[in-house]
The first five atom37 places (N, CA, C, CB, O) and aatype in JSON, in Angstrom:
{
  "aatype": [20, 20, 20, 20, 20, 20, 20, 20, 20, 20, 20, 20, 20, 20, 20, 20, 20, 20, 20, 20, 20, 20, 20, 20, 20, 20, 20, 20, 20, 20, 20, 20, 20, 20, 20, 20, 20, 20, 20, 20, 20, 20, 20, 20, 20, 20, 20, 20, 20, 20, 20, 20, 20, 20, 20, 20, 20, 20, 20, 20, 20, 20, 20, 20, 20, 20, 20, 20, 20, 20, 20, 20, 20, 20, 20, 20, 20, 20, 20],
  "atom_mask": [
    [1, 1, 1, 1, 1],
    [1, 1, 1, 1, 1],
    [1, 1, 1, 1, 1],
    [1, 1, 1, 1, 1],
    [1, 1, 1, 1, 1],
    [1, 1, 1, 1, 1],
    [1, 1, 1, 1, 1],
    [1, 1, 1, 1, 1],
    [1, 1, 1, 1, 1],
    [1, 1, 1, 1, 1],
    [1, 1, 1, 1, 1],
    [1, 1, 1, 1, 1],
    [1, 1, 1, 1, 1],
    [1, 1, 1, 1, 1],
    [1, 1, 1, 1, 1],
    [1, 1, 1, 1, 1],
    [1, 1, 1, 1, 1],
    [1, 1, 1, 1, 1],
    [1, 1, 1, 1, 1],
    [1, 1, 1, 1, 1],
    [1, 1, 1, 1, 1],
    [1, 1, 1, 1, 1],
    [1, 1, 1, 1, 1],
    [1, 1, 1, 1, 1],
    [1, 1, 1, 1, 1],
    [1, 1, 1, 1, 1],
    [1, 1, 1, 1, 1],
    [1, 1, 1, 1, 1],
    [1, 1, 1, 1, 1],
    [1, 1, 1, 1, 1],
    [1, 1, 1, 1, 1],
    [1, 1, 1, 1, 1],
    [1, 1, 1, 1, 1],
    [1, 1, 1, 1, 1],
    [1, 1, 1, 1, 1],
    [1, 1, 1, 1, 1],
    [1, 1, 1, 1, 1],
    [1, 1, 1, 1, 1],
    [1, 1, 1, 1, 1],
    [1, 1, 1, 1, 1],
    [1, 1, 1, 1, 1],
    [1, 1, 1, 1, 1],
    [1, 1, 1, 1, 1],
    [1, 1, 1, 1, 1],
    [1, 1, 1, 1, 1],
    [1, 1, 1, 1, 1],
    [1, 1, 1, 1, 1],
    [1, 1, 1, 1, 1],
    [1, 1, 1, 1, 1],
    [1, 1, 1, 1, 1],
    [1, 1, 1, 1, 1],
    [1, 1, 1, 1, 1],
    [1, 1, 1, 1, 1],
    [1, 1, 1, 1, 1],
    [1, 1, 1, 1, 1],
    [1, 1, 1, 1, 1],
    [1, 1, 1, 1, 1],
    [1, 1, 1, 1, 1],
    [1, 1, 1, 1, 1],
    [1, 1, 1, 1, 1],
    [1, 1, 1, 1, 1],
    [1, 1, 1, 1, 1],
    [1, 1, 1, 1, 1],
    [1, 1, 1, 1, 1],
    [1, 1, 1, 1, 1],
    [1, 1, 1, 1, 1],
    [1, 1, 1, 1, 1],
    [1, 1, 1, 1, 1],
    [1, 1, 1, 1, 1],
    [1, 1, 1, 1, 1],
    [1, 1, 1, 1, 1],
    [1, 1, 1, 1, 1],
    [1, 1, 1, 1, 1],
    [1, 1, 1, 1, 1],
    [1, 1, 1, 1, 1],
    [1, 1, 1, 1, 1],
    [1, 1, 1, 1, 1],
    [1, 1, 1, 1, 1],
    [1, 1, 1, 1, 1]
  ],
  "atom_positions": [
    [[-5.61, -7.01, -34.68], [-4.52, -6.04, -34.72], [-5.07, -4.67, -35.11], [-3.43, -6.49, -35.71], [-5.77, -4.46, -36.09]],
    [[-4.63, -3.68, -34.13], [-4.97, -2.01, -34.19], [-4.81, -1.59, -35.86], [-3.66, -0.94, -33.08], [-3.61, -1.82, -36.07]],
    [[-5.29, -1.2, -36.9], [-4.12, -0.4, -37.7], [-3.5, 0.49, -37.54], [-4.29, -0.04, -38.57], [-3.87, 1.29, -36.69]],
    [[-2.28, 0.74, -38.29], [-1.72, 2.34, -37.32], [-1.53, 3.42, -39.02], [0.69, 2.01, -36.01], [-1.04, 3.02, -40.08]],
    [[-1.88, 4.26, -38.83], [-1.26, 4.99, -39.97], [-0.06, 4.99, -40.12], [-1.49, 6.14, -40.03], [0.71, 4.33, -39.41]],
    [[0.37, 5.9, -41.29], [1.78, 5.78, -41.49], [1.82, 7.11, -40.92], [2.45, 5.47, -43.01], [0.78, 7.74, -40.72]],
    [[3.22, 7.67, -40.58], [3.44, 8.89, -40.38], [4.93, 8.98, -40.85], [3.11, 9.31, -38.96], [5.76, 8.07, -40.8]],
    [[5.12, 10.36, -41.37], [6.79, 10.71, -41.43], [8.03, 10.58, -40.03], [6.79, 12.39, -41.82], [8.21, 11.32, -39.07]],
    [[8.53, 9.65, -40.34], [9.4, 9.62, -39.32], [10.53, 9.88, -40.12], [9.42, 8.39, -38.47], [10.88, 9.4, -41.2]],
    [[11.42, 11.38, -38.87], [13.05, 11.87, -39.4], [14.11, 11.48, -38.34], [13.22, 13.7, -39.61], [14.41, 12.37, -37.54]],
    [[14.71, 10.3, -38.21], [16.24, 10.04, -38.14], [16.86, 11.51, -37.28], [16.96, 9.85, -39.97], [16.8, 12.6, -37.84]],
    [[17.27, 11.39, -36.27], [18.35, 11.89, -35.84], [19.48, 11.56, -35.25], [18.1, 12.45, -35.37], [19.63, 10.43, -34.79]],
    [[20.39, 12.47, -35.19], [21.33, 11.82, -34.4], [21.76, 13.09, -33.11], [22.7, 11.27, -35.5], [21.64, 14.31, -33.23]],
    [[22.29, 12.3, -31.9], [22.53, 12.82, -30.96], [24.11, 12.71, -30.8], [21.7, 12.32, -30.03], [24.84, 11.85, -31.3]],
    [[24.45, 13.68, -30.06], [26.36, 13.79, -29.71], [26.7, 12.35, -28.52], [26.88, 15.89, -28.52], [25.73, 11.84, -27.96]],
    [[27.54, 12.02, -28.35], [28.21, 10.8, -27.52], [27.32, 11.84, -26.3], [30.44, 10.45, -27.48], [27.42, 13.06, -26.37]],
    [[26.31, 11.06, -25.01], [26.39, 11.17, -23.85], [25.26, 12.12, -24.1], [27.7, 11.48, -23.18], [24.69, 12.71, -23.17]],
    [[25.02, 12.23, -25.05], [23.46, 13.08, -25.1], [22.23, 12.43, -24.5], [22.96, 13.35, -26.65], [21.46, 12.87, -23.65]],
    [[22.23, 11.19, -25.2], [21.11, 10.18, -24.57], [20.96, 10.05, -23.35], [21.24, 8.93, -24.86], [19.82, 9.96, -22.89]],
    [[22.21, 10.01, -22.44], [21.99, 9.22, -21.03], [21.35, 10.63, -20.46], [23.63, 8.44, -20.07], [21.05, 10.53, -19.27]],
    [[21.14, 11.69, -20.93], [20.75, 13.25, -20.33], [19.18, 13.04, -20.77], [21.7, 14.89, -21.24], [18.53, 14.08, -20.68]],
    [[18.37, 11.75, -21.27], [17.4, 12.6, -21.65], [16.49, 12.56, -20.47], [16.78, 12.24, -22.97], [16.56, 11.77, -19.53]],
    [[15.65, 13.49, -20.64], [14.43, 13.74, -19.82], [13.15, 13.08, -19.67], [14.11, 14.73, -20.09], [12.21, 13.86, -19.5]],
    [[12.92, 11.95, -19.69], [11.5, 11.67, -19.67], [10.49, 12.1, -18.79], [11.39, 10.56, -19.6], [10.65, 12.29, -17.58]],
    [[9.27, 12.27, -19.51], [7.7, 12.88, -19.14], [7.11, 12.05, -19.09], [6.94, 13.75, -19.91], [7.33, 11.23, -19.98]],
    [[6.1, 11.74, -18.18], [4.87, 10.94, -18.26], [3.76, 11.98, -18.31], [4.69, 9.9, -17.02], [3.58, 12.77, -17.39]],
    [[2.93, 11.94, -19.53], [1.39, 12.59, -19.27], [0.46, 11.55, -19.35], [0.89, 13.74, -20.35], [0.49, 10.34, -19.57]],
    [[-0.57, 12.62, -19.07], [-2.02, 11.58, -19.27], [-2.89, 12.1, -20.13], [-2.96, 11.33, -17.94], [-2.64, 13.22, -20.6]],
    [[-4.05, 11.4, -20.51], [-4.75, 11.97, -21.5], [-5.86, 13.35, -21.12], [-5.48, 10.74, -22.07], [-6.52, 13.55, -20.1]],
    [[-5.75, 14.13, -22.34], [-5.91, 15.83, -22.15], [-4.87, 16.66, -21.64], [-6.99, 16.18, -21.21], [-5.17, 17.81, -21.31]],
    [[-3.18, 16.07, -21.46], [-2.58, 16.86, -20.91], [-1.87, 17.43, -22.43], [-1.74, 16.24, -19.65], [-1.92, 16.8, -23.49]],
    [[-1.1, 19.04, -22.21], [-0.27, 19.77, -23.2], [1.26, 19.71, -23.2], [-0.59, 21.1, -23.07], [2.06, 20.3, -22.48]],
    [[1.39, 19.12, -23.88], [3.11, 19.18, -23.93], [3.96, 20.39, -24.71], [3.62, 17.81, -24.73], [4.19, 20.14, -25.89]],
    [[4.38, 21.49, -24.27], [4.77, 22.54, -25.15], [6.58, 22.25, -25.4], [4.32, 24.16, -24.35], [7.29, 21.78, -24.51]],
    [[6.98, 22.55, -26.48], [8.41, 21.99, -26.59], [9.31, 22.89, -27.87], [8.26, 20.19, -27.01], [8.53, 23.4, -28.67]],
    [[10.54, 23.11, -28.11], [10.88, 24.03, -29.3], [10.58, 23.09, -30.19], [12.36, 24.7, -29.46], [9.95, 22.12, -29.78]],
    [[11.06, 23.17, -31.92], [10.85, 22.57, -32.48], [12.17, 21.7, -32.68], [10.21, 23.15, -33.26], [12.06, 20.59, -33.21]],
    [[13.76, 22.29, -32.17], [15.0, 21.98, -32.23], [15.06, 21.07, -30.96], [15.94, 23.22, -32.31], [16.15, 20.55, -30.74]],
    [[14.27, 20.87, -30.28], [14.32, 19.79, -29.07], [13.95, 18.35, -29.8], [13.07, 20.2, -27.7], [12.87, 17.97, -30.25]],
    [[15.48, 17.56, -29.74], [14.83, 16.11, -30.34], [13.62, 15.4, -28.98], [16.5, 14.73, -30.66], [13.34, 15.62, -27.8]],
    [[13.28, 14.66, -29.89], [12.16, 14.08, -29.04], [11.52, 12.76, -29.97], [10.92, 15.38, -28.71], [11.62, 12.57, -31.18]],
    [[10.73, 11.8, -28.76], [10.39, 10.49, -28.89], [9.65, 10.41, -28.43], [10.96, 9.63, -28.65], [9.44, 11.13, -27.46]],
    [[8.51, 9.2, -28.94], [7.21, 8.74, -27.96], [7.47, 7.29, -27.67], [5.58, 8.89, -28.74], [8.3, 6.77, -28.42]],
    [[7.07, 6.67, -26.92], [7.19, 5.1, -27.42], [5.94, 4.9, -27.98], [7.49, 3.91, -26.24], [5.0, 5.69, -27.88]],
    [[5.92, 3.51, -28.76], [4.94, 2.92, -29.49], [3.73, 3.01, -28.73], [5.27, 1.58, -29.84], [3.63, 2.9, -27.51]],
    [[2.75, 3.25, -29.63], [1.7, 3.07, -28.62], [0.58, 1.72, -28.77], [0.91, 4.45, -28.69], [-0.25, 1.38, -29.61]],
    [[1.03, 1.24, -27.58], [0.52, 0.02, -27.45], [-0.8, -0.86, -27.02], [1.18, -0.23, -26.92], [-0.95, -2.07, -26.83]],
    [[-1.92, 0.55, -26.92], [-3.36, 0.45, -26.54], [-3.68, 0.34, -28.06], [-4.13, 1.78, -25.59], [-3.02, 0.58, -29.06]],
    [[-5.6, -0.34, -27.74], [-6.25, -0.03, -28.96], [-7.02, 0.43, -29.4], [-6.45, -0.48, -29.39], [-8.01, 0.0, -29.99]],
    [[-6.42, 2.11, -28.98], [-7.08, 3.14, -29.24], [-6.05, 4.05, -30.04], [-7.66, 3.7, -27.98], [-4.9, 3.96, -29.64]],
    [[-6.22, 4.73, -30.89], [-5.1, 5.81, -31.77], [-4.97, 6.82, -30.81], [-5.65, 6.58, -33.36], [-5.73, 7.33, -29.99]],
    [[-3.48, 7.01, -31.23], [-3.17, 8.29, -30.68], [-3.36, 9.63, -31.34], [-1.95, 8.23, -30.4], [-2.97, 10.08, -32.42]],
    [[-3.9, 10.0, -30.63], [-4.15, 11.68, -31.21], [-3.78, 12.9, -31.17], [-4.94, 12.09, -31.01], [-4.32, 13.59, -30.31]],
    [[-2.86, 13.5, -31.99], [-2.01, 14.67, -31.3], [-2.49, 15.8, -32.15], [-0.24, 14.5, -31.34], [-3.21, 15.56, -33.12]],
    [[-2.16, 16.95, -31.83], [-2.0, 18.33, -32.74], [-0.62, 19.07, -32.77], [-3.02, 19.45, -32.17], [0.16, 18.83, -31.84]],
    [[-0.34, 19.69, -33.49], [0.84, 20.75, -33.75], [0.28, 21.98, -33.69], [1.59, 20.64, -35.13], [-0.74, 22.21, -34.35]],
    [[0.81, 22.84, -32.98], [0.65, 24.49, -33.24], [2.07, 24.94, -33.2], [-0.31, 25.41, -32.0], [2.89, 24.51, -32.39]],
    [[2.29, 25.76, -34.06], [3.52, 26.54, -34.54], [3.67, 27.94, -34.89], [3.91, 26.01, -35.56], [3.32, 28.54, -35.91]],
    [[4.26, 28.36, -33.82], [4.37, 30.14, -33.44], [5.81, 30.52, -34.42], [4.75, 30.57, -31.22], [6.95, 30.05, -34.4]],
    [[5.21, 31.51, -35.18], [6.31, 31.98, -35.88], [6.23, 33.77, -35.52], [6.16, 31.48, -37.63], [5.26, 34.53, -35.42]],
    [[8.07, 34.05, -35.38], [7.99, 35.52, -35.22], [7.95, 35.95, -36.57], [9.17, 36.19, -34.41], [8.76, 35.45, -37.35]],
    [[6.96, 36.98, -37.08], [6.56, 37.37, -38.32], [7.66, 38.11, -38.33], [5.2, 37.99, -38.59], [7.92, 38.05, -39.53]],
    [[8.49, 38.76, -37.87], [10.03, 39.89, -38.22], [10.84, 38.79, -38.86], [11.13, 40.71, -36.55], [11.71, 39.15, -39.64]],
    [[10.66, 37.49, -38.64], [11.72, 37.07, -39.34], [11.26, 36.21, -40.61], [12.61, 36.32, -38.41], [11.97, 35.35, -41.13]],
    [[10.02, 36.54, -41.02], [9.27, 36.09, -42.53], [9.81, 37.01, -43.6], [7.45, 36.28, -42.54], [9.28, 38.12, -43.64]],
    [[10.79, 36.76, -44.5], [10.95, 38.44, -45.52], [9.72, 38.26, -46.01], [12.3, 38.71, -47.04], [9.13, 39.34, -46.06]],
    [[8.73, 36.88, -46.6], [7.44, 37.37, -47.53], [6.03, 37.0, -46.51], [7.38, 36.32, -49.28], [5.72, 35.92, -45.99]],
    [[5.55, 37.91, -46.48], [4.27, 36.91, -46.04], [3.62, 36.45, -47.19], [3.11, 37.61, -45.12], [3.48, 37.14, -48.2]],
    [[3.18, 35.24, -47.04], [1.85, 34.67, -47.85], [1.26, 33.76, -46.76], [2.19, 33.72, -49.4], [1.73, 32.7, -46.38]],
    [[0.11, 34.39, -46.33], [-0.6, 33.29, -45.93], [-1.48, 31.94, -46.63], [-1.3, 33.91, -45.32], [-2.08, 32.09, -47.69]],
    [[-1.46, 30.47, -45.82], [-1.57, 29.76, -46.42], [-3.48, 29.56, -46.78], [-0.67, 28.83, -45.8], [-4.0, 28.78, -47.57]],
    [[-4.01, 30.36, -46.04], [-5.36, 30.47, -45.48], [-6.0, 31.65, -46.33], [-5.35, 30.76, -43.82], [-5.35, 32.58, -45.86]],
    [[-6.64, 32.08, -47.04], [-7.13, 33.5, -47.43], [-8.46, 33.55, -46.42], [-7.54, 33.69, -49.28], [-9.26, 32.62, -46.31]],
    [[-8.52, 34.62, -45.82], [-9.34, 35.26, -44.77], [-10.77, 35.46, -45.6], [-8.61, 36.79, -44.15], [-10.97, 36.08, -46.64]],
    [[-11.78, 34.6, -44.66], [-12.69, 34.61, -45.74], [-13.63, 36.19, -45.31], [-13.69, 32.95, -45.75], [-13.36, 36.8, -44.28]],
    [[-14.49, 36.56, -46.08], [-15.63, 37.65, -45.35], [-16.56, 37.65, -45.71], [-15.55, 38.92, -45.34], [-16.48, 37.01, -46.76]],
    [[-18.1, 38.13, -45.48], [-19.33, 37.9, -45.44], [-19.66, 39.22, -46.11], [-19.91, 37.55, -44.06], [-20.64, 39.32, -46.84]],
    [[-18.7, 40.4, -45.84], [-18.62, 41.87, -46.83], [-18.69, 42.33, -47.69], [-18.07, 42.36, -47.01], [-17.66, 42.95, -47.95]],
    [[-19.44, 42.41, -48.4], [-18.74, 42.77, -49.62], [-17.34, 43.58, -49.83], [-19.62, 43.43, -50.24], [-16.91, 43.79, -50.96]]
  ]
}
């Protein structure tokens, strides 16, 4: 048996007749899936035994940050 990590999984709920609208995608591996973050969404289990491997990137419009703090301090070689 594969192990699988754990991951956070969040519960939603959809309106009556939302479901039968959804959209399914098939990709393949190396493909990009771009999506909002308010778009519910699902994978099915993954049933190879190999892990699945994903990334997140997350575009924020800085006009609507009142503080910046970045989480990163910019390193330099400068004095």
């Amino acid at each position: 048996m594969v192990h699988q990590p754990a991951f956070m999984h969040i519960d939603t709920s959809v309106d009556d007749g939302d479901e039968e609208e959804a959209q399914p995608i098939e990709i393949e591996t190396g493909d990009v899936v771009a999506f909002s973050g308010d778009l519910v969404h699902r994978s099915l289990p993954n049933e190879s035994d190999k892990p699945r491997i994903t990334g997140v990137l997350r575009v924020i419009d800085m006009e609507n940050i009142e503080e910046y703090r970045p989480l990163y301090k910019a390193l330099s070689y400068e004095e």
